[in-house]
N, C-alpha and C positions, 0 to 999 in steps of 0.2 A: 709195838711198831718195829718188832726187828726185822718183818719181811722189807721194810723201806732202804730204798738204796740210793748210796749215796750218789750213783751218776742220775737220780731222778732229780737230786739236788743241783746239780747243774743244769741239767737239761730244762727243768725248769726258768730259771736264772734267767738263760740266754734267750729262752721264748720270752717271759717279762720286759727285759731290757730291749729287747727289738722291738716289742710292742710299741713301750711307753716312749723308745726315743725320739718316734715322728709326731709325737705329741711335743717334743721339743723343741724340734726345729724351727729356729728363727727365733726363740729365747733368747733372755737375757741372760749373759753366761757371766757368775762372780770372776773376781779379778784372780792371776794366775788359776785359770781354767783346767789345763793340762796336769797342772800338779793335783789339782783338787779329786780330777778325776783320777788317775790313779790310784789317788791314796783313798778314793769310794769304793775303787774297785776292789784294790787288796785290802781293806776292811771290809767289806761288806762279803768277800770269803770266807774272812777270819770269823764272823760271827754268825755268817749263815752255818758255817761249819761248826761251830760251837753248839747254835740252835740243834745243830740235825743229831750231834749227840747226846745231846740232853732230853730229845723225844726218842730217840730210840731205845732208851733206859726203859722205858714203860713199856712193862708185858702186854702181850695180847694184840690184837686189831680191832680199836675203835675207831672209826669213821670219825667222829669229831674232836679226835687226834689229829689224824691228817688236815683237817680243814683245820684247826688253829695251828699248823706247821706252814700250810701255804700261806695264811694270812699272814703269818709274822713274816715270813718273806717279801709279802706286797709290801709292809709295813718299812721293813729293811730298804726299800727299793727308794719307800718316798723319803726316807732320811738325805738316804744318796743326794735324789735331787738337789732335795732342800738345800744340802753343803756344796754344791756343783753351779746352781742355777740363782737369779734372782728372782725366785717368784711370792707372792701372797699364798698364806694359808691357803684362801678357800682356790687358789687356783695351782696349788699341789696336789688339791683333792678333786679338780678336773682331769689332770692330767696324767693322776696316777688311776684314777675309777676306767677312763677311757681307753689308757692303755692298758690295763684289767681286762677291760669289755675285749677290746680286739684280742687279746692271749687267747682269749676262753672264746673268742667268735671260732678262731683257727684251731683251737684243740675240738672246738663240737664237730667244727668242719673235718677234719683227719680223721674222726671217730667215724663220722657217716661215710667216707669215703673207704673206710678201713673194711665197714660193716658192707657196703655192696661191690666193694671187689675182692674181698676176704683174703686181701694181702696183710700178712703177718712176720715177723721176724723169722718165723720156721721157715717160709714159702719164699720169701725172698731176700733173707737174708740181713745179719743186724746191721749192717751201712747202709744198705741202700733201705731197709727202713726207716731207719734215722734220720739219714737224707731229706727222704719225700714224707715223710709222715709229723717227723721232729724239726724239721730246719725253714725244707723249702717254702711247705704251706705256710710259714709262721712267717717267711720274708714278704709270701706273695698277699697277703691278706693283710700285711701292715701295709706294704705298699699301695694296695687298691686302697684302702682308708685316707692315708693320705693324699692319694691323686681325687680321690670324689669326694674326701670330708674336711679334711685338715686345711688341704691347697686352700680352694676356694672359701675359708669362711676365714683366712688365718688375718685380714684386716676387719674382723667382724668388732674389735673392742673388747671391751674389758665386762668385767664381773661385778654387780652390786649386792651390800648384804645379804638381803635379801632371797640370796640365788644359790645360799646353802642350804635351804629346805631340798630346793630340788637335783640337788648334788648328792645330797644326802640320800633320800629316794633312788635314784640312782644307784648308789652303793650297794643301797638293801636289794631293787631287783635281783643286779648282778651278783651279790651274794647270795641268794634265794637260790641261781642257778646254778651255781656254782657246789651251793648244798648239794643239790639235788643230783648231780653229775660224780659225787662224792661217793655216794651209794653202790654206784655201779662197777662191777666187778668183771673182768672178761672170762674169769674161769668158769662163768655160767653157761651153762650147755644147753638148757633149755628154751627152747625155740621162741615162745611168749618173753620168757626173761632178758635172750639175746634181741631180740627186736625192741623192748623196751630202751635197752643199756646202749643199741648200738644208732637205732634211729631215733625214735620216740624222744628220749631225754634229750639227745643233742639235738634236734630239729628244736627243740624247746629253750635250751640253752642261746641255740643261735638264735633265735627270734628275741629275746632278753636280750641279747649285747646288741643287737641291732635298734632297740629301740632304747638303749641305755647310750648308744652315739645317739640316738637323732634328739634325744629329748637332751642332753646336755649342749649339743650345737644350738638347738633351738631353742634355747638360752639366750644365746652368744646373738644370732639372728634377731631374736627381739630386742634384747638392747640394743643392738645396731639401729634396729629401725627407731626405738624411741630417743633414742640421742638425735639422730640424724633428723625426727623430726621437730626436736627440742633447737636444735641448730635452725634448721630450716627457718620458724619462729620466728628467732632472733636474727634471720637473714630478712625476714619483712617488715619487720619491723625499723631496722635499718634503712630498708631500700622505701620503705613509708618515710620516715625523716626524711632522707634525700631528696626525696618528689617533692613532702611539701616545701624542704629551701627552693630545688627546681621553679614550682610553685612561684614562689616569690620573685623571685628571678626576673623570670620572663613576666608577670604583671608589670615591674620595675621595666624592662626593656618595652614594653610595650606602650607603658604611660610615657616614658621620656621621645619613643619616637614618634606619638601622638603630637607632644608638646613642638618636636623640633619639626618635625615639618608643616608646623602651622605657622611657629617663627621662619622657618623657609619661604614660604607664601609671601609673607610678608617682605621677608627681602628681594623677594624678587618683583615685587611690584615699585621696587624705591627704583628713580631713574639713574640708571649707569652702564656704564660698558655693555658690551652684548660679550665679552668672555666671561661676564657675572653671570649670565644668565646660564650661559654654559656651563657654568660649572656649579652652580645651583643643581641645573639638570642631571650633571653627574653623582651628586651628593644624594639626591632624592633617592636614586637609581638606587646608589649602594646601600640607603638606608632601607630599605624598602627587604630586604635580606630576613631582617630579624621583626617585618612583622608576619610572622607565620603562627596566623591560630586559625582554629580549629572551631568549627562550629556542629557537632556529630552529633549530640543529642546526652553524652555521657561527660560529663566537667572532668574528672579523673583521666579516661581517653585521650580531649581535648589538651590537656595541659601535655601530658606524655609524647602526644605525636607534632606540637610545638618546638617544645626541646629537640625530642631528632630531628626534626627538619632542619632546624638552625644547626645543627650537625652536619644531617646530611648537605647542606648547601656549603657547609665551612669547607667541606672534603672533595666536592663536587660527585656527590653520588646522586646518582637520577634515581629520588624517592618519589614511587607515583600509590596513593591510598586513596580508597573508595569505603567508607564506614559508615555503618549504619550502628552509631553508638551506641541511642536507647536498647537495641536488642541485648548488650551486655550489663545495662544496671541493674540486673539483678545479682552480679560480683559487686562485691566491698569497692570502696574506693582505693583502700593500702594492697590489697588482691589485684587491684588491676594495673597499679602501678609497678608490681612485681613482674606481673605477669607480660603486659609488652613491654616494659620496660626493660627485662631481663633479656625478651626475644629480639628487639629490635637493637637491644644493644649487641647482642650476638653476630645479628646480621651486620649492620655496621665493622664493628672489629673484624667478621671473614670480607667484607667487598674491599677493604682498608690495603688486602694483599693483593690486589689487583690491580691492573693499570687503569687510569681516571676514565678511560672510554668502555670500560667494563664494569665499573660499577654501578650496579644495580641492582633494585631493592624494592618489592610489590605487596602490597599491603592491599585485604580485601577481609572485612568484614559485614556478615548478611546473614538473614533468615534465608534457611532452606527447609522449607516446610515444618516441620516439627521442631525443628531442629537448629541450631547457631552457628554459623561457620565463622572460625577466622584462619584464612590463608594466608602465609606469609612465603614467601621467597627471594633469594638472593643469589647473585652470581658465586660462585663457587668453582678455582680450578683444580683446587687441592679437596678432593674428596674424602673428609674424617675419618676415623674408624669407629664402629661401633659395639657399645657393650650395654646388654640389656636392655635394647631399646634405644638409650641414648648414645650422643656423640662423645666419645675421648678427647676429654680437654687438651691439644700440642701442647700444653705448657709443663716444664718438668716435675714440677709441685705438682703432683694431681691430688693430693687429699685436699691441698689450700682453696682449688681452682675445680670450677666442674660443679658448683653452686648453682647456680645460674638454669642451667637446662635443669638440674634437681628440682630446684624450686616452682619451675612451672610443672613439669609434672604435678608434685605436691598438690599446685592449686587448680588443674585441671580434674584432680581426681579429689578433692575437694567437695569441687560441683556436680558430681556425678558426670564429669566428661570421657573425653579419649583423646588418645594424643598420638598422632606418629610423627617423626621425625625419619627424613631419607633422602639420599643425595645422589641425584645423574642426572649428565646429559649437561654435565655444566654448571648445573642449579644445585642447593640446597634448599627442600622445602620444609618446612612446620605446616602441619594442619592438625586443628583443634575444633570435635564437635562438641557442643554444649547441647543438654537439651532444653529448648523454649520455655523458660517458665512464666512468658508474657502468653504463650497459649496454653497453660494449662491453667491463666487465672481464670475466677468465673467472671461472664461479664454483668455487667452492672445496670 
């Protein structure tokens, strides 16, 4: 290895550490940071530099020489971390394989780009090839990583045991290509060999780091989804409790004001004053508030759109609902107290910010031919923002809050439905199709 030089030993270095550092970003950094760094950096000099003399002792050019000199570099790099950062094993070995993958995305890429514009150090010169060949690509290729892969997944959650098989896998692709890119020599002159060396293997190289990011993100992606729908869960199950106390509630509100306006009756048949009666009249009136049930065809419905009423009348929101219940018992009953219950509370909390002669709140549930409709809308002056489909919880907590619309989704796609959510013109509407499984039973 005495042709190896040691500026390849830096040059190296600084493409690694640009790689791996936006795998970093937004880390947890060990206490006195700035010291720790430092003294990773001028250690991890001192002994890359020690490594690079002790393989250059060995005569000759073997090829897996050089590949156990880069590696012990990688290996160098993840120490760094480890004394810099606080991370778990198995997410050292994310975020040192990924910052791997993007090094060797951007060295395949400067080689192809090397190969068809046959710009070389003789042709343009060792700065400006250093430049554009050594530095820039190596900035511009960590930075698109992180704006399309890092950014976006970087609330995706954490790592389970489990998910060092495919970390590990991972490593081997990207070492397979990494091999393989090892071989290749630029003093080859012939035409088949430079086309190999210069497109061939890197187009092949790139395609391995590209799928050595998407398979370790999609990782990250699917725990996201099974946590969130592990949560989810334990959000309906929850919001089940609630309904059935709910549940209780209003039977209790309902048998007492069964009872009292029958003893009302009563009192107002006993002979007295005519401001008795009047004011019997008044009591009836106000009692008459909390008897709001429901007769829709669906008992889970029924109870749900009880409670809000006694809501919406607490608040003075003009709630007007037309339901054709049965159409939705083919949903659970803890499903469906998530599910308007989650929406209707929505809608409530946004007409809540408006003035008492604006709120309002329209509930329509119906077959439409094949198919189940429930339409829901509400007055709305402050129109949400939206991501993914759904609405941005205002509340600053967003991981805490923003449950709620989750969860119907969830249960909409559950039942083989569809959901959109969209807001103008004043309104926010929800509309949710189910498909009819009262007509695809057979009949009897």
């Amino acid at each position: 290895m005495e042709d190896l030089q040691y500026i390849s030993l830096l040059r190296f270095s600084l493409q690694l550490i640009i790689s791996e550092s936006v795998f970093l970003i937004g880390r947890t950094k060990r206490s006195h940071f700035p010291a720790r760094l430092a003294g990773t950096l001028v250690g991890y000099l001192a002994v890359a530099s020690l490594w690079y003399l002790l393989l250059t002792q060995i005569p000759g050019q073997y090829t897996p020489v050089y590949i156990v000199f880069w590696f012990g570099l990688f290996l160098l790099t993840l120490g760094g971390m480890m004394f810099c950062f606080d991370l778990m094993p198995i997410e050292l070995l994310f975020v040192g394989t990924s910052g791997y993958a993007t090094e060797h995305l951007a060295f395949a890429l400067a080689r192809i780009l090397q190969y068809l514009t046959g710009w070389t150090e003789e042709s343009i010169g060792v700065v400006s090839e250093f430049l554009l060949f050594r530095l820039l690509i190596y900035v511009a290729v960590a930075a698109l990583v992180y704006a399309l892969v890092v950014r976006p997944n970087f609330s995706r959650g954490s790592f389970r045991p489990h998910d060092l098989g495919l970390i590990a896998m991972s490593l081997v692709i990207l070492l397979s290509s990494i091999v393989l890119s090892s071989y290749y020599s630029p003093s080859w002159t012939d035409s088949r060999l430079a086309l190999l060396g210069g497109m061939i293997c890197p187009c092949y190289g790139l395609l391995c780091c590209v799928l050595v990011l998407t398979l370790e993100y999609y990782i990250l992606r699917e725990n996201s989804f099974k946590r969130e729908q592990k949560l989810m869960e334990q959000v309906l199950q929850i919001a089940n409790d609630q309904q059935k106390r709910s549940r209780e509630a209003i039977d209790i509100i309902n048998m007492k004001c069964h009872d009292m306006k029958h003893q009302l009756r009563a009192l107002e048949r006993t002979p007295d004053a005519a401001s008795r009666a009047e004011y019997v009249a008044e009591l009836q009136q106000a009692l008459t508030i909390y008897d709001a049930t429901y007769h829709t065809g669906c008992e889970a419905l029924d109870y749900i759109l009880s409670e809000k009423t006694l809501l919406a009348r607490e608040h003075s929101v003009q709630f007007s609902c037309m339901a054709e219940g049965e159409s939705i018992n083919f949903i659970s009953p803890p499903d469906i107290y998530s599910l308007m219950g989650n929406a209707l509370d929505n809608a409530l909390e946004s007409v809540m910010q408006q003035t008492e002669a604006e709120r309002i709140i329209s509930l329509q549930i119906r077959r439409c031919g094949q198919m189940v409709s429930i339409h829901l809308e509400n007055s709305c002056s402050q129109p949400p923002a939206f991501c993914d489909g759904l609405p941005v919880t205002h509340k600053e907590d967003k991981n805490a809050h923003g449950f709620g619309v989750r969860s119907i989704r969830y249960i909409v796609y559950k039942y083989g439905g569809e959901l959109r959510m969209q807001a103008n013109s004043g309104m926010f509407v929800l509309d949710i199709l189910f498909p009819d499984r009262a007509a695809d039973a057979p009949a009897i």
